[in-house]
C-alpha positions as protocol buffer text, in pm:
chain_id: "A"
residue {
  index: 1
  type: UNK
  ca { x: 5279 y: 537 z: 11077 }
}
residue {
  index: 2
  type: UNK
  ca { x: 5211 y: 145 z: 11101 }
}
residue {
  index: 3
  type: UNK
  ca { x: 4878 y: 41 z: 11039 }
}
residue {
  index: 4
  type: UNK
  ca { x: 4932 y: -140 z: 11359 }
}
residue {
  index: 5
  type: UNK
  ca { x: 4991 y: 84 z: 11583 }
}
residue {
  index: 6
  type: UNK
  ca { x: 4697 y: 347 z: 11454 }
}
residue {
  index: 7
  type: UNK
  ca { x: 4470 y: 49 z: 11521 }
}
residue {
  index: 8
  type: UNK
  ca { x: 4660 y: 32 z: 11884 }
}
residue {
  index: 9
  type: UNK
  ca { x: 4564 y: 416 z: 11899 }
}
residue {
  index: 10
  type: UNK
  ca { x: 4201 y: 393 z: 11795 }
}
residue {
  index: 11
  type: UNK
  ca { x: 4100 y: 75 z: 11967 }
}
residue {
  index: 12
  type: UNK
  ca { x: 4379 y: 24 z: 12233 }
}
residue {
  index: 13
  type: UNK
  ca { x: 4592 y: -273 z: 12313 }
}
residue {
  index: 14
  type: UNK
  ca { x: 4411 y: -618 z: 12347 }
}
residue {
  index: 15
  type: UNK
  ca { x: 4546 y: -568 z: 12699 }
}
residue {
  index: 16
  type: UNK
  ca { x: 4385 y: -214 z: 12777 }
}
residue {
  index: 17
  type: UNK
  ca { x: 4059 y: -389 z: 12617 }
}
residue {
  index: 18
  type: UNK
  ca { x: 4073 y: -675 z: 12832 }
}
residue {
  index: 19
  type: UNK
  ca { x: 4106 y: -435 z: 13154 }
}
residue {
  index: 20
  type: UNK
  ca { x: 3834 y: -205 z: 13063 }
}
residue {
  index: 21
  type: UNK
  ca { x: 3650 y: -531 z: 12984 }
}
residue {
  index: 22
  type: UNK
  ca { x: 3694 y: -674 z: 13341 }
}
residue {
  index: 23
  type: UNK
  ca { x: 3667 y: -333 z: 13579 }
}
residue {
  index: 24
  type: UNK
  ca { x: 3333 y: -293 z: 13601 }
}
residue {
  index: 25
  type: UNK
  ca { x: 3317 y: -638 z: 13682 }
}
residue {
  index: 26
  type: UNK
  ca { x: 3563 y: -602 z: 13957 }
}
residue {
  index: 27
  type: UNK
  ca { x: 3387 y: -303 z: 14107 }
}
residue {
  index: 28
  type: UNK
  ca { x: 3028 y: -524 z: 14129 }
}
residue {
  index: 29
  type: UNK
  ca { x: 3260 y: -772 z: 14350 }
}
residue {
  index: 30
  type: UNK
  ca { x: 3417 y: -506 z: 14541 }
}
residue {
  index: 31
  type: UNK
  ca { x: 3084 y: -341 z: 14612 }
}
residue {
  index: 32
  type: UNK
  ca { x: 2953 y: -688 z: 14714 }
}
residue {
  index: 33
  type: UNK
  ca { x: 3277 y: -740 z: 14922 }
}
residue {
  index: 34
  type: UNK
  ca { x: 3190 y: -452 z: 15101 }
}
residue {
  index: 35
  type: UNK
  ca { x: 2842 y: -570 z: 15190 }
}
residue {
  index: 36
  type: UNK
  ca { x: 2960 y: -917 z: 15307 }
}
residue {
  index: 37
  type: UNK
  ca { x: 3247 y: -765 z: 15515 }
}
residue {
  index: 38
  type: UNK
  ca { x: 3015 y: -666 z: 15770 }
}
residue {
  index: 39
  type: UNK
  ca { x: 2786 y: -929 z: 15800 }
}
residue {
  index: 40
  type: UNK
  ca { x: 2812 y: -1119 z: 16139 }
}
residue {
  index: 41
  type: UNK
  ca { x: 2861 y: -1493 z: 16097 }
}
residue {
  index: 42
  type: UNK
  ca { x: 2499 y: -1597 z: 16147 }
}
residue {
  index: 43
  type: UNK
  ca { x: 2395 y: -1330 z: 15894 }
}
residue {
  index: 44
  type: UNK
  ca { x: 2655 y: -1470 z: 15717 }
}
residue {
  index: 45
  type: UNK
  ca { x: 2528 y: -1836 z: 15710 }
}
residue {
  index: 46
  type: UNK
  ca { x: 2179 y: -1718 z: 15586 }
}
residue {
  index: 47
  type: UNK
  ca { x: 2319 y: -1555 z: 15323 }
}
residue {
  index: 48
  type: UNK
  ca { x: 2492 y: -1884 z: 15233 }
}
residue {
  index: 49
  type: UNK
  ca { x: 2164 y: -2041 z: 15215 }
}
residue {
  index: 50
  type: UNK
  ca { x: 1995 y: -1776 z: 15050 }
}
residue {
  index: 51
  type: UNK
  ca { x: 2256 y: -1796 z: 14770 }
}
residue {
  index: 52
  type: UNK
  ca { x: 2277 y: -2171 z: 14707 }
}
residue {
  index: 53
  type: UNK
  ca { x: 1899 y: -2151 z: 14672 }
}
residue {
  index: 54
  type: UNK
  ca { x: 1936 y: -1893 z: 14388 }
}
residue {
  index: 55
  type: UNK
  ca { x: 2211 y: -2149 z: 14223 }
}
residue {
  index: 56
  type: UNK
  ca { x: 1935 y: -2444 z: 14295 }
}
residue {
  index: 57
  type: UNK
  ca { x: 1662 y: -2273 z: 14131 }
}
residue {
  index: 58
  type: UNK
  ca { x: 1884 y: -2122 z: 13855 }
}
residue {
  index: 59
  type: UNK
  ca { x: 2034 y: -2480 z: 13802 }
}
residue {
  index: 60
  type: UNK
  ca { x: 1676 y: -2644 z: 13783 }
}
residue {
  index: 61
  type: UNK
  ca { x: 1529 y: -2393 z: 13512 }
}
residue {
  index: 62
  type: UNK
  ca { x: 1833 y: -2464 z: 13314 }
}
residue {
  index: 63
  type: UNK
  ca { x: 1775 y: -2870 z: 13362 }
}
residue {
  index: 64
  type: UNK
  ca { x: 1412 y: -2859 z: 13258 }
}
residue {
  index: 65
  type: UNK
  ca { x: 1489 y: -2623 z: 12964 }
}
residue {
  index: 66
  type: UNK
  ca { x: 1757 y: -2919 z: 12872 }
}
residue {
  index: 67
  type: UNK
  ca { x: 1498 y: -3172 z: 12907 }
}
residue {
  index: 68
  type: UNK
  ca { x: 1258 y: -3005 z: 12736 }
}
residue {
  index: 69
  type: UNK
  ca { x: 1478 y: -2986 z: 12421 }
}
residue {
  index: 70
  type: UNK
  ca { x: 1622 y: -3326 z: 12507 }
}
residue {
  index: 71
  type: UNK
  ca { x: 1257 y: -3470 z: 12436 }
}
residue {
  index: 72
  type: UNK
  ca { x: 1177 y: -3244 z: 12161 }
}
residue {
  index: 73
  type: UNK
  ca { x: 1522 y: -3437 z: 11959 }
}
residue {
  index: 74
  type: UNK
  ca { x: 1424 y: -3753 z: 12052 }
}
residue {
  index: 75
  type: UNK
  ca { x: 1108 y: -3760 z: 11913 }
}
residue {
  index: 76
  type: UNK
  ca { x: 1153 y: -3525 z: 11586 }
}
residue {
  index: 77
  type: UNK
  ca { x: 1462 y: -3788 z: 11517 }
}
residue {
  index: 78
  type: UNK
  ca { x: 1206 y: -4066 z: 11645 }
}
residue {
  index: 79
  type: UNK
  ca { x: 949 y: -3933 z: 11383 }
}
residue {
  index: 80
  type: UNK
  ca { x: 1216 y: -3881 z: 11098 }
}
residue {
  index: 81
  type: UNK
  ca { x: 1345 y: -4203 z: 11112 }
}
residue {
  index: 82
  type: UNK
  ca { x: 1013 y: -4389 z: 11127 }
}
residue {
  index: 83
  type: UNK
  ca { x: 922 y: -4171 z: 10852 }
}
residue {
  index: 84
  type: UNK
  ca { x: 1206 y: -4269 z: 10587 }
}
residue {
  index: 85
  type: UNK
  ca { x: 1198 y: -4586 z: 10739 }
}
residue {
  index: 86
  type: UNK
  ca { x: 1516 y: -4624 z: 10940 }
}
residue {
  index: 87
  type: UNK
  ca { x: 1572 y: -4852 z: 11237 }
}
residue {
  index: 88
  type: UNK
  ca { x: 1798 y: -4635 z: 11486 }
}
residue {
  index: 89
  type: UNK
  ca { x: 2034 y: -4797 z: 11728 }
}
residue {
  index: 90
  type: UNK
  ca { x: 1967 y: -4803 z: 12111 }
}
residue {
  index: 91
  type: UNK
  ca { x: 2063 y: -4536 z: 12312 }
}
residue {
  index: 92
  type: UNK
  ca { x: 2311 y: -4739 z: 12496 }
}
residue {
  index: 93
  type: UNK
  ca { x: 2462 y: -4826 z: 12152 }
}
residue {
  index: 94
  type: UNK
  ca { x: 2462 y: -4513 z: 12004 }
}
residue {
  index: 95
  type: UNK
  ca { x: 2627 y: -4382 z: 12331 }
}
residue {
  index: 96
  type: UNK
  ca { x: 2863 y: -4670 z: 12282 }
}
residue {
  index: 97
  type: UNK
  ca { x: 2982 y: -4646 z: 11943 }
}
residue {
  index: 98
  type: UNK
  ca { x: 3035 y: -4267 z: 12039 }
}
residue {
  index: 99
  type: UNK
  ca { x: 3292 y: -4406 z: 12346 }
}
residue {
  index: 100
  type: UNK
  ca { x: 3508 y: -4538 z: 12025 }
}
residue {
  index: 101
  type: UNK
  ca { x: 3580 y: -4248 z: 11876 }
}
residue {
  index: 102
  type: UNK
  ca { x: 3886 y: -4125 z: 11954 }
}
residue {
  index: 103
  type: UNK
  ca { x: 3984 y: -3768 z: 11929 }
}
């Protein structure tokens, strides 16, 4: 036998992975479905709100986590440069040298 296809039999095709990957995936949004299916439209519109404030605060911990880490490079590049004695380039330059490259 192929090694192939005794890999195929021991671990299954990338497509049987991929589907056994995704169902219990697809059954959270069916149960959801299910749940949303018999909400009237007001409920409905709360629940709208409810969600996108979940997204907003999700979305906000995220953006101070970036800034936090934003700040932290800035000023351990800030303190490495002063510290070998290297003049860095403005921001605005260093985002517009970056606009040249071309990939």
């Amino acid at each position: 036998m192929e090694p192939g296809k005794i890999l195929k039999k021991l671990f299954g095709s990338k497509s049987q992975r991929d589907i056994k990957a995704i169902l219990p995936l697809l059954h959270n949004i069916l149960e959801e479905y299910e749940k949303v299916v018999l909400l009237d439209n007001d409920q409905l519109r709360a629940k709208t709100v409810e969600i996108k404030e979940q997204i907003r605060n999700h979305v906000r911990e995220d953006e101070d986590r970036i800034e936090q880490l934003n700040e932290v490079d800035i000023e351990g590049v800030d303190a490495m440069a002063s510290a070998v004695d290297v003049k860095l380039p403005m921001r605005e330059d260093a985002v517009q040298d970056l606009s040249l490259i071309h990939i």
